[in-house]
Structures are given as C-alpha cells and as structure tokens.
N, C-alpha and C positions, 0 to 999 in steps of 0.2 A: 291569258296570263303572259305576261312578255318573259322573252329570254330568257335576263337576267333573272327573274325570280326562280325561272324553271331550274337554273343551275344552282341557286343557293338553296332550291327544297331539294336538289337530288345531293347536296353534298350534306346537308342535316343527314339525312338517310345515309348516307355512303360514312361519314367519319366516325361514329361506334365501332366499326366493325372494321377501319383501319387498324386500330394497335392490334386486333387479333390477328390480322392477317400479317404483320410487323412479328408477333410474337411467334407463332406458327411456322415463318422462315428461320425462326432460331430454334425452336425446337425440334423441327426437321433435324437440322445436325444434332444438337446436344443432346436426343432422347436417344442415341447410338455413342455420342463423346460421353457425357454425364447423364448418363438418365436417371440418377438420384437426385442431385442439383433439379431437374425437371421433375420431377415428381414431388421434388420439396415446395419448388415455387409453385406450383400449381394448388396445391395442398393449403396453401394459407389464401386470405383476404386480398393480399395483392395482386395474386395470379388471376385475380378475377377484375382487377381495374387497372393495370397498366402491364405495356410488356417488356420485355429484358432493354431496350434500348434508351427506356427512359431513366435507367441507374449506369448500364453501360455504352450509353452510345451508338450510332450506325454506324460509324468509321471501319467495323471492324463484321464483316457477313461473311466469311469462307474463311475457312484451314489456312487460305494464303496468307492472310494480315492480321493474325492473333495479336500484332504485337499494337494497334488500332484499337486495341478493347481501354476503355474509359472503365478506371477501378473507382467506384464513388467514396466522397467524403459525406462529412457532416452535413456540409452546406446542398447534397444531393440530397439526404433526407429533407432537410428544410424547405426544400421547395414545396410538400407537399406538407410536411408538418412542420409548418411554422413556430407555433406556438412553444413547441417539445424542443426544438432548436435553440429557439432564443430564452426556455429557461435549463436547458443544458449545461450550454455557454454562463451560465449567473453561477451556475455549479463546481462540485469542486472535481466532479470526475471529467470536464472537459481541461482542467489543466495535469491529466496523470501523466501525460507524455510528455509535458516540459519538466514536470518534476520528475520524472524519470533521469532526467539528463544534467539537474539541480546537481546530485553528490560530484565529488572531485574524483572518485574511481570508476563510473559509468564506462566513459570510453575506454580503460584500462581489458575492461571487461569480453571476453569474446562476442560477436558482435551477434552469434548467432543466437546469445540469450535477451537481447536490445531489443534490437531492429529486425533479427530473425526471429524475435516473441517466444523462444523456449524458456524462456528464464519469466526477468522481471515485466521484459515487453508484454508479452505474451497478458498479463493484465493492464497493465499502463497504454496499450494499443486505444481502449477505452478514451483518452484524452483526444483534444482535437488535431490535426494534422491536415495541410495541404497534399498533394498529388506529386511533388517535388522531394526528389532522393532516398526514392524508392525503385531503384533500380536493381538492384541486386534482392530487396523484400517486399516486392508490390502489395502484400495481403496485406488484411487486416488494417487497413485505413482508414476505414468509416468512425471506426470507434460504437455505432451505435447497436453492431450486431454483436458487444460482449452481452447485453441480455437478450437482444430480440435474434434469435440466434437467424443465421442466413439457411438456407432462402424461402422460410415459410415465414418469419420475421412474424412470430405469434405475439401479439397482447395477452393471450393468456398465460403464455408460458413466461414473460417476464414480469407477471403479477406475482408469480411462486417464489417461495424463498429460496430453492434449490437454483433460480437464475442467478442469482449474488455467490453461492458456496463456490466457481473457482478459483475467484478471488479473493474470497475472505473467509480464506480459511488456510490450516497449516501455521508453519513458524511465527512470523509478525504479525499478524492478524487474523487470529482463530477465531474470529464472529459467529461463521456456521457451527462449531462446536461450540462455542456458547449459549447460542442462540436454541441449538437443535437438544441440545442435553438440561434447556431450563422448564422452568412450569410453561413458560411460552408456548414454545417448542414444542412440547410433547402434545399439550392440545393440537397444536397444528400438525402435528404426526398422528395422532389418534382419530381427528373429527376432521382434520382438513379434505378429505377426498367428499366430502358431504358440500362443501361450500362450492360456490358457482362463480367460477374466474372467468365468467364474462361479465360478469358486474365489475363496471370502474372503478376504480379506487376511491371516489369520492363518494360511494355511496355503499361501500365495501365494509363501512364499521356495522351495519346491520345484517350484514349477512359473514361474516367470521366471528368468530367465537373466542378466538387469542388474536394478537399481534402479528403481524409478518414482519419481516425486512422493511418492505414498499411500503406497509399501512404507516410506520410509525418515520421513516426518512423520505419519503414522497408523499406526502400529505394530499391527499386528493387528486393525487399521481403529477403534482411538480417536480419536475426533472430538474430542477436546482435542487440536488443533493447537496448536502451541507450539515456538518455538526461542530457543537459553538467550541470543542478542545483542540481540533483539527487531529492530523495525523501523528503529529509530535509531541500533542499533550501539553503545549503551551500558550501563556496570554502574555504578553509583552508587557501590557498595563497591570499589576497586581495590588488589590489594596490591604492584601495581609503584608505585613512589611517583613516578617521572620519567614513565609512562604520567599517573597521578591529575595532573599538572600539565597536562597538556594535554587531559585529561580536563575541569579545572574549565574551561576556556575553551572548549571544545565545548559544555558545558553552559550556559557563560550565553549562547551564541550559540542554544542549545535557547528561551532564555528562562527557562530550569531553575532557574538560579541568578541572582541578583541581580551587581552588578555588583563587589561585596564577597565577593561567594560564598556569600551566603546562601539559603539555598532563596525562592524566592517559591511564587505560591499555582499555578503551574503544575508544581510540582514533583509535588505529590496527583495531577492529576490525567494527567499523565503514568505513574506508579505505576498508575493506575484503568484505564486504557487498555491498559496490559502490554507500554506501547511502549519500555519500556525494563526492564532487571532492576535491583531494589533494592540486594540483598544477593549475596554470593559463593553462599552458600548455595541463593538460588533458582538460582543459574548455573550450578551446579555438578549442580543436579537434572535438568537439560535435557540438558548436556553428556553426562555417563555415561550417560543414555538413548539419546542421538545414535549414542556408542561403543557402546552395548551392538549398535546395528542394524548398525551399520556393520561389528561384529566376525561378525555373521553371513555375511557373505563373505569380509572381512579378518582379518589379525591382530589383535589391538586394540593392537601395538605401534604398527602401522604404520596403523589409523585416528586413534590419539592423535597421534601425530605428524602426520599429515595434515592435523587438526583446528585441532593448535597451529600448522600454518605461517600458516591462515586467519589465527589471532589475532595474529601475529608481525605481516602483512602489514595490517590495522586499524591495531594501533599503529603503524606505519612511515607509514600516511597519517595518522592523528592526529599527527604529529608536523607535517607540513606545512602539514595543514589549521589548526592552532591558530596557526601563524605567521601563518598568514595572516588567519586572524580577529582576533589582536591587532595587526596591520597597519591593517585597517581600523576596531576601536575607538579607535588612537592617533589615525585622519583626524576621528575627531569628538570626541576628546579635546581633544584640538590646536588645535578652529575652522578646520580646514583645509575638513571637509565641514560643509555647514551644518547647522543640527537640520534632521529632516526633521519633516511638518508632523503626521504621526502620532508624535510622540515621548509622549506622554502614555499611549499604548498600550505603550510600547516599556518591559518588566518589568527589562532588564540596561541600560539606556544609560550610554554610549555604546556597548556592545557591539551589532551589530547585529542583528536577530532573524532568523535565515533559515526561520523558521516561516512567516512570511509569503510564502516563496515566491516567486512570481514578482513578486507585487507589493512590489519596492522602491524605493529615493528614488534611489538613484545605480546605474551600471553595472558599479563597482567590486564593489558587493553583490548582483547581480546574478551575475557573476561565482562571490563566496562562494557564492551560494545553489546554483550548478551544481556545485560542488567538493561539494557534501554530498548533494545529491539524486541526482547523477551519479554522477559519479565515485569518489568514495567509496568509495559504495555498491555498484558493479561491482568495483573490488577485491576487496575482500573476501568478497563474496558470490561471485562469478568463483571465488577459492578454493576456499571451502564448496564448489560443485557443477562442481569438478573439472575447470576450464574455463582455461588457462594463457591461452590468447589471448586471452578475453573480460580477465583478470586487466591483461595486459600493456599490452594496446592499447587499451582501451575503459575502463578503470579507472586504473591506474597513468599512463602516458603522458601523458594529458590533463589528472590530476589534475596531475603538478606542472606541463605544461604554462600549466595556469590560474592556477598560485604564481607563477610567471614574470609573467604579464601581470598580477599582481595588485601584486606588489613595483614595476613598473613604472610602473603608472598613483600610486603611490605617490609615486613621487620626481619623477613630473611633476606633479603636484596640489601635491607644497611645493615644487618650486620655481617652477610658479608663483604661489603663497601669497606665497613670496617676492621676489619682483619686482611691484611696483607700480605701476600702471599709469603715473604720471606721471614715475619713472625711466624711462623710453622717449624722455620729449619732453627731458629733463633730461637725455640721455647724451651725449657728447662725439661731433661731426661731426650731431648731428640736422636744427641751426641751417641747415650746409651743406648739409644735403639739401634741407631744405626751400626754399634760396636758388635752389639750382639750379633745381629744380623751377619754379620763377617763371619766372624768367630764361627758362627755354626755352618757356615758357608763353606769353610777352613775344613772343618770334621768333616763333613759329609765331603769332600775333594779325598781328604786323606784316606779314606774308610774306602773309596773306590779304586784307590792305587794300591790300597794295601790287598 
C-alpha cells in the first residue's frame, strides 16, 4: 500500500472522533462554568453529531478570550438545515424583528424591552438578524431556538403546542388561551401525553387525535409559517366594496394610507413585513391551504364555512372599529382635540395612528388603540381557533363596549368645546350666587367679632 493511501485510511479513522475531542476541550471548562448548558447539549441529538465550535466557533478556547466566542444566526442553523432555513425565510416569523422596529414609537422605547428581549424582543428575537449591533445584547440571535429551545434544541419539544404559548399568548395575542380553553385544546390536554412526538409532522395526522399549533400552521412541519389575514387583520385588495370603506379608515388609522387615501411610505413597508396581504390572490393562497388542513379532519364544506364565519365576524368589527376611528379623526378635525405634539410624525392626520400604541396624546386614543390591539383582535382570531367565548366575551363584548365610551367622551368633548368658559359667569342667577355667597360671608365675619 503506498503512503499516501496509508495516510488517507488513517485519517478516515482519526476524523469521527475529531469533534469529540474538539467538543470534550469545551466541556472540560463549561461542565465547572455551565454545567447545565452541558448537560443540556449533551442530552439532545446534536450532542451526539457535532461539537460546540461548530455553532460557536474556535476563536474563543480559555477564560482569556470570551470575548472570541461566535453567537450563531439563522444562517448557522442553515448550514446543516438547509431546507427549515430556506422555508423560514419564505415565512412570516423570520421578518418579527424588522417588524419589530416597523411602529414610529419602538426606539422611543427603553431598549432593554427591544434589543434587551424583556418586553416585545423578547418574542420578535424569533425574526432574522445578522451578528452586527449586538454589543451591548449579544443573546438571542439565532431566532431559531424561540421553539427548539437551546441547548438540547429538541424536535420534539417544538412539535408541542406549549413551544408557541410565550408568544402567543397574553394581551394581543392570546392564541394559547384560545387554543388551550377550545374542544381542540382540551383533547390535546386530555389524550396528548398518549401521542408520539417523534413522529414528524407530516405523518403526525394519524397519530393525534385533535389539532396542535404545528399540525394545522406547519403543515408537514414547513417552516414558512404564514396565515392569509396576517397580524393586522387586513387585505389591501377587498371585493366587498361597503367592507373596502371601512377598510380605507382602518388603514389610515394603520398610518397605511394617507388622510386622502393615498398610500404613504409605510404602506411598502407594511407589505415588507407580511403584516398585512396585498392582493386577493396572495389571500386566497393561505386560505385553501388553511381548508386543505382543516379538510383533513373536516368536511371542507363545513371548514369553508367555519373559516368564512371568522371573516364575517372581522368585518362586523371593522364596521364598529371604523366608526370609531372616524369619531375621533372628526375630534381633531374639528379643533375639538388639540394637535398633539408629535403631529409631524403622524403620516394620516388627523386620523389618529394606533401604531403608536400605548403611547398616545388623549385617552379617547387610547381607548382606539385597545379596540385594535384587543379587542379586535380576540374576535376574530377567537373565531379562527374555535373558541366561542374567548369570541364573545373577551373580543366582541368589550369591543363595542369601548364604541360606547368612545362616542361618549365624544359628545362630552364638544359639548364642552361648546360652552365657554365665561358663559358660566354670564349665565342668568350667577350674579345671585355670587351675592349670596357674600352676604353670608358677611354674618358669619360678624357673628365671630361679635
């Protein structure tokens, strides 16, 4: 045998047993630094085929040069899962983090709810991101360990629907309490510890008994997550035409459209973000995807009809919510509410922007901004995940309840716009009060000197 061959059969032999011994100098220290981190990564499937340098890097071997350690992205998973990468990216959860940074009050925001993930980051991290301006929040960049959590990075554990509840659940989007309080739900709380989350997704409808999260938005476990209303509950193209009216007043309350109805420059990148559907057509691609999942336990008479009551129940609040939006663009139309001091920001005025969120000028927008981010939003999604009381009582009921206080502070705002403050002193009998008031002023002075 020559040489050369000698040396390419001893290095076949020899390279299996390189990443162990690669992985083995890192755990040397980290099973004394983090030996949970160690015990985690050992504990799953990758602990057995690659070792810590191929997510972090060699740059960085000893206590001396921490500051050497390579924090992976998306594009680190990808090398090995390609496939899960490139339909990530098609998805809507690899743009959370630009849309994260979409509203006009983000950077207003302490940063350490952003970019330091306590807050909104803290789910939006999930979006995609480079290595670059993360110096003060290095964590949290991959995006891919918000379900496969780190460092066991389980498939099974991101098959559960408990991998989705930190996100989607609470205030603006309480999915896991829909999801978890419906006939769904409860099968999958009653019978789920029976099912076997090592079977893939795609072969997953024969072996569960109810829907998950994954089964019915990861359809055969494609990670182009995607649903045809998007996050804001709107379609650009509408062929109901009495919907499309109330449609353009949601939209300049989006800041979507300008105060004339023309698009402004947030119209792009709303589109960029996927937080709303352009066209019928893109809508229509999501929807018969939806029916097609939902027909594998249902009719798809009876999933299309199910589907369309969601949509029935949207427009029936877009019909309220738009009231009330053009409710309070007439208060600033009017000079009833004053400009607020951020009007130069404001892309539809006097339409009010509920992008902004919490941070508004009046209580009445305040108000709006719950009707959209709430209420709404619980409607119709309530629908969607088959949930009649999250629908009724936690969406519907509060929604018009909040039309109510809204038309209310309405007609106290002008009228009292309308009354002037010196019509008060100027009213008939004021003169007499004000005499009286003397007068007895007078006795009770006299009655203490006397």
């Amino acid at each position: 045998m020559r040489k050369g061959s000698v040396i390419f059969v001893l290095l076949l032999l020899i390279l299996p047993f390189m990443g162990s011994a690669v992985a083995s100098e890192c755990t040397d220290c980290h099973e004394s630094v983090t030996p949970k981190i160690v015990e985690d990564f050992s504990s799953g499937v990758m602990g057995d085929k690659i070792d810590c340098s191929n997510c972090h890097g060699s740059a960085h071997n000893s206590a001396d040069n921490v500051e050497n350690v390579k924090f992976p992205t998306h594009e680190t998973c990808g090398a090995c899962h390609d496939v899960q990468d490139t339909q990530y990216m098609e998805g809507k959860h690899s743009i959370a983090w630009a849309a994260l940074f979409a509203p006009p009050t983000t950077g207003d925001q302490p940063k350490e709810l952003m970019e330091g993930q306590k807050g909104c980051g803290g789910c939006h991290k999930i979006g995609a991101k480079d290595e670059t301006g993360w110096d003060d929040y290095e964590y949290g960049v991959v995006g891919c360990d918000n379900c496969h959590t780190r460092h066991s990075f389980s498939v099974e554990e991101a098959r559960k629907p408990e991998a989705c509840l930190p996100c989607h659940q609470g205030f603006d989007h309480a999915q896991w309490e829909m999801y978890s309080t419906s006939k769904h739900g409860v099968i999958y709380q009653t019978e789920g510890d029976r099912w076997d989350w090592s079977v893939p997704l795609s072969e997953a409808g024969d072996e569960y008994t109810a829907p998950t999260c994954q089964l019915c938005h990861m359809k055969d476990g494609d990670h182009a997550v995607m649903t045809s209303w998007g996050f804001l509950g709107v379609r650009v193209e509408e062929p109901d035409e009495e919907w499309m009216d109330d449609r353009v007043s949601v939209l300049k309350a989006y800041g979507v459209l300008d105060a004339d109805g023309n698009p402004t420059d947030r119209f792009d990148l709303v589109g960029a973000a996927k937080l709303a559907r352009l066209t019928m057509d893109e809508w229509n691609a999501e929807r018969e995807e939806m029916i097609a999942t939902c027909s594998e336990c249902h009719s798809e008479t009876f999933a299309r009809n199910s589907l369309e009551e969601g949509d029935h129940l949207l427009r029936e609040s877009d019909r309220i919510y738009a009231d009330s939006i053009e409710t309070v663009a007439a208060l600033y139309r009017d000079g009833i509410l004053p400009e607020p001091e951020y009007i130069e920001e404001l892309p539809s005025y006097p339409y009010p922007d509920v992008l902004r969120f919490y941070d508004q000028a009046t209580p009445i927008e305040e108000d709006l901004w719950l009707m959209w981010m709430e209420y709404r939003m619980r409607t119709f999604q309530g629908a969607f995940h088959a949930n009649p009381d999250y629908v009724q009582w936690y969406g519907w009921g509060p929604l018009k309840e909040t039309a109510v206080r809204i038309q209310a502070e309405d007609e106290r705002l002008r009228a009292e716009a309308a009354t002037p403050e010196s019509s008060v002193e100027e009213s008939p009998g004021f003169g007499a009060i004000i005499g009286i008031a003397a007068l007895l002023g007078l006795v009770l002075y006299l009655r203490r000197r006397g």
